[in-house]
C-alpha positions as CSV (number, residue, x, y, z in Angstrom):
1,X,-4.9,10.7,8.4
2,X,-3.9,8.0,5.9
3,X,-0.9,6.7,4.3
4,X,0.1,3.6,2.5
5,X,3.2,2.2,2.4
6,X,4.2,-0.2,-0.8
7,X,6.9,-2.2,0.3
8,X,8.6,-4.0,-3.1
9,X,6.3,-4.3,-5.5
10,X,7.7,-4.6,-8.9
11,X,5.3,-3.6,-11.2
12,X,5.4,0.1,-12.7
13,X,1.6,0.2,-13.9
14,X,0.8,-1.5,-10.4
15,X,2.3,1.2,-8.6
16,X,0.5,3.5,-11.4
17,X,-2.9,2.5,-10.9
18,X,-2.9,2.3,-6.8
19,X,-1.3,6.0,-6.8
20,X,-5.0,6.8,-8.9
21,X,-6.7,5.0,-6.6
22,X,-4.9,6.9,-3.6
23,X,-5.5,9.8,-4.9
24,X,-9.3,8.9,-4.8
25,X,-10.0,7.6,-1.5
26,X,-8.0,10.8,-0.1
27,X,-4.6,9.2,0.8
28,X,-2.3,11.4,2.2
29,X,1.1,9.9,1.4
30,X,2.8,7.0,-0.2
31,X,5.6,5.8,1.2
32,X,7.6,3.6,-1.4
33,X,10.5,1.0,-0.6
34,X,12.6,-1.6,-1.9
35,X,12.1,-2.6,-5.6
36,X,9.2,-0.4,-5.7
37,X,9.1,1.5,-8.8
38,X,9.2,5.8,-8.2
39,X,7.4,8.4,-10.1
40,X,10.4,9.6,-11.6
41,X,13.6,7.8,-13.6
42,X,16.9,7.4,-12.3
43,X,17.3,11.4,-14.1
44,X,14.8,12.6,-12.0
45,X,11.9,13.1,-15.0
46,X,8.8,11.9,-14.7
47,X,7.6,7.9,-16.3
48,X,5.9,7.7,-19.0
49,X,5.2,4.0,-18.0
50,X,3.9,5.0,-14.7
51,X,2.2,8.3,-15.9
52,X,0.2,5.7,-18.0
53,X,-1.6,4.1,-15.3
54,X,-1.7,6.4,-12.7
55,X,-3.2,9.1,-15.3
56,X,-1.9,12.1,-13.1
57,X,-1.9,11.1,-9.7
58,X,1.8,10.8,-10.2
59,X,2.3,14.7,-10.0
60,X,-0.7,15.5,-7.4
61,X,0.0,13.0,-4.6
62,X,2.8,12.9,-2.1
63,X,5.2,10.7,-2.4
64,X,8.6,9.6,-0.3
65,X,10.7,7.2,-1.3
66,X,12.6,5.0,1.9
67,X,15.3,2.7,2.2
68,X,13.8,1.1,5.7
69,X,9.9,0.6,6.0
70,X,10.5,-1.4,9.1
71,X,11.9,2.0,10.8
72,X,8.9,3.7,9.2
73,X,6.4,1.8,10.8
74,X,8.1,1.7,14.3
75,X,8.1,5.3,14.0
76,X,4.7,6.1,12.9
77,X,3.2,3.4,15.6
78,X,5.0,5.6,17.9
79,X,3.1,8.7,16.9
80,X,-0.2,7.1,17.4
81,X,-0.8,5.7,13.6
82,X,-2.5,2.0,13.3
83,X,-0.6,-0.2,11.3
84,X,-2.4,-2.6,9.1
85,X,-1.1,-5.2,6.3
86,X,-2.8,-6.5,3.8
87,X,-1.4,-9.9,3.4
88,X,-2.7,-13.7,3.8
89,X,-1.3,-15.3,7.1
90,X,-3.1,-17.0,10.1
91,X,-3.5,-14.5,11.8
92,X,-5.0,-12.5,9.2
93,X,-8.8,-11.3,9.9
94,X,-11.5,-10.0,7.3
95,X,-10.8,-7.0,6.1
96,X,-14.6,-5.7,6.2
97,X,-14.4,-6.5,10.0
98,X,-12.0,-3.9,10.8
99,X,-12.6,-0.7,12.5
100,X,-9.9,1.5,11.2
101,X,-8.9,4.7,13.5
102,X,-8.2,8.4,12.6
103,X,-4.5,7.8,11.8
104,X,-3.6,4.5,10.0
105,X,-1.2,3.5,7.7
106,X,-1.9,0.2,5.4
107,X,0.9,-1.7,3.7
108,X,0.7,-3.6,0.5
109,X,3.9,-6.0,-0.5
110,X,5.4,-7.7,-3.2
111,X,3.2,-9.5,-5.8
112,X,4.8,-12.8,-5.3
113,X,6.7,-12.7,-2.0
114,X,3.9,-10.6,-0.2
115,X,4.9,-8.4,2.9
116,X,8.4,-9.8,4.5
117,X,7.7,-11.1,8.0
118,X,9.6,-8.2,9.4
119,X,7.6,-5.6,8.6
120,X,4.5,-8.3,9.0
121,X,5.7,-7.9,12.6
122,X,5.1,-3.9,13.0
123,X,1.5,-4.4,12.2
124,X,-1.2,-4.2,14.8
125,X,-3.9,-5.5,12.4
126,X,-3.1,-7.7,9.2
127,X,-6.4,-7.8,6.6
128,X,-7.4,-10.6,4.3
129,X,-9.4,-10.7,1.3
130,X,-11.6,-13.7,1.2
131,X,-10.9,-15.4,-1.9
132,X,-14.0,-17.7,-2.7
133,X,-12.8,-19.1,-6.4
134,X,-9.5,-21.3,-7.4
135,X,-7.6,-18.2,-7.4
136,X,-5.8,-17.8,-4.1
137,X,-4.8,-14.1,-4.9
138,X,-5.6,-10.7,-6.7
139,X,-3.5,-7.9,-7.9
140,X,-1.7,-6.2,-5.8
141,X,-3.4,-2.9,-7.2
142,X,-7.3,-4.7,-7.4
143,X,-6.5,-5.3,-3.6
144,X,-5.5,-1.8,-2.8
145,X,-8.7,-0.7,-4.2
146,X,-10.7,-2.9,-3.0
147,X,-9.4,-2.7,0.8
148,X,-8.9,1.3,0.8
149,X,-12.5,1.9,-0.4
150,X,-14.2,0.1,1.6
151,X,-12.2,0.9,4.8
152,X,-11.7,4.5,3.8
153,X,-14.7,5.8,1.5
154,X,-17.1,7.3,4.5
């Protein structure tokens, strides 16, 4: 069982595209929080600017939006789900050395703040993408693919 949490990320196409690539590796459910942008408008109808990314994905995956992912990921720890961030810290490890269980749940944060330490704090495992050029970071929604398919695509 998989599911991703996307705690404050503030850009719609972002969002967009890592709902298609969700939808691809087989993701259950996305949990979405803060400033993260929803599926639908503030009338309940369906984006046009996030229908433009995610190309679909927007009506066939399941979503839920929640005001506190810090009591979301206490309470999925508690039924047995492996929490893992994706996030640069020191005591971030490799993302292709991890071992991901049956049940896991993998949380991507804001684009400039990253993941707040609070919720850093629920996670048993936090990943890191080696970055070997100038850059220090990718996209939010390049890392979601990158880390979901190759921890997930078996």
């Amino acid at each position: 069982m998989l599911y991703i949490i996307l705690d404050n990320l503030r850009s719609v196409y972002n969002v967009g595209a890592i709902f298609r690539t969700a939808d691809a590796v087989g993701v259950e459910k996305i949990f979405l929080s803060g400033t993260t942008p929803t599926p639908l408008d503030r009338f309940g109808k369906l984006r046009k600017d996030f229908a433009k990314s995610a190309l679909g994905s927007e009506t066939t995956m399941s979503w839920e939006f929640v005001k506190n992912p810090t009591a979301l990921a206490k309470k999925l720890h508690v039924e047995g789900f492996e929490i893992i961030s994706v996030e640069q810290s020191k005591n971030s490890v490799d993302y292709k050395k991890i071992k991901p269980r049956k049940k896991v749940v993998v949380i991507f944060g804001s684009e400039t703040k990253g993941i707040s330490k609070v919720l850093l704090k629920q996670s048993v495992i936090i990943a890191e993408i080696p970055m070997r050029g100038k850059k220090e970071s990718l996209n939010v929604s390049v890392a979601a693919g990158i880390v979901l398919f190759r921890l997930f695509d078996r």
